[in-house]
C-alpha positions as CSV (number, residue, x, y, z in Angstrom):
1,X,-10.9,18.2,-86.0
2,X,-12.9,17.8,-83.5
3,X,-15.8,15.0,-83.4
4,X,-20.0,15.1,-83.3
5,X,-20.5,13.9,-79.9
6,X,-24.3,12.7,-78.8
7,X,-26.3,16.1,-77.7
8,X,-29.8,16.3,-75.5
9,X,-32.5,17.4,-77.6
10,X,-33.2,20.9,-76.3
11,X,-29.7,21.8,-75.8
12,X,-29.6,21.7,-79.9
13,X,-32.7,23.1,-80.0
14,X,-31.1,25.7,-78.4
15,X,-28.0,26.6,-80.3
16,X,-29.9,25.9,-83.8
17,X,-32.4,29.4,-82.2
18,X,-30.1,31.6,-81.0
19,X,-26.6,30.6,-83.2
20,X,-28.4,30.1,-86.7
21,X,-31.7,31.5,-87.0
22,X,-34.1,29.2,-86.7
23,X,-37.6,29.3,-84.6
24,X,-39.4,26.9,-82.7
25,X,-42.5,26.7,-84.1
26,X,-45.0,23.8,-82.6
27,X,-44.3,20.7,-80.6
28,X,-46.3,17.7,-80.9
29,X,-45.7,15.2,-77.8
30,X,-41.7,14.7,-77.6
31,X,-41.0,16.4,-81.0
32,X,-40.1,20.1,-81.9
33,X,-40.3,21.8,-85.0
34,X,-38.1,24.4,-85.7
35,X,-37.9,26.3,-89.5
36,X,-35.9,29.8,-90.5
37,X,-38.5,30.7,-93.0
38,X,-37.5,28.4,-95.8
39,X,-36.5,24.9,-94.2
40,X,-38.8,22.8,-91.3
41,X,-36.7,20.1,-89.4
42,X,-38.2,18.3,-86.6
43,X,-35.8,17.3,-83.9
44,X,-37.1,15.2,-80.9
45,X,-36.1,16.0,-77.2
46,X,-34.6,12.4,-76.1
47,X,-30.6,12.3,-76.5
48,X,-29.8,12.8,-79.8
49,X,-26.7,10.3,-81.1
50,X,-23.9,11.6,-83.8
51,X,-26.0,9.9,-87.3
52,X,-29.1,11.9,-86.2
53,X,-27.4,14.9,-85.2
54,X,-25.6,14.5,-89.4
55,X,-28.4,14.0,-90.2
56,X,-30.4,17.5,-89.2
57,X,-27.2,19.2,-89.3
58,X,-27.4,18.0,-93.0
59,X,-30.8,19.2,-93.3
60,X,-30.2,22.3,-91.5
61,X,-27.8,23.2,-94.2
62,X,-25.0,23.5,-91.3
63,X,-21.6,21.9,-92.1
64,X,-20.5,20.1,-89.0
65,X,-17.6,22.4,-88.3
66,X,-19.6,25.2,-88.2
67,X,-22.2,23.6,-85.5
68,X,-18.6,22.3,-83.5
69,X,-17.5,26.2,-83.4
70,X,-20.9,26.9,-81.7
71,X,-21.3,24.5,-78.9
């Protein structure tokens, strides 16, 4: 299995839009929040190291191997 490696912030932005449905909905000074209807994460846009990234994967309801598939 491949391992969470640390990702910029935009670049998950990114594959969180266009691979699982979520929207960008307002940014307030370095941080973006992004929701799919039902749940509202905000991510920030500095580097983003692997317990963060568990952490809104987690959130996102997206199991890791499932975001590793995507990027």
């Amino acid at each position: 299995m491949k391992k969470l490696v640390p990702v910029q912030g935009r670049k998950l932005i990114k594959i969180l839009c266009n691979k699982f449905g979520f929207q960008a909905i307002r940014q307030k000074g370095s941080h973006v929040t992004i929701t799919n209807g039902t749940i509202y994460v905000t991510v920030p846009l500095k580097e983003i190291r692997i317990g963060l990234l568990g952490v809104i994967l987690r959130d996102c309801g997206i199991s890791r191997e499932e975001f590793l598939k995507e990027i």
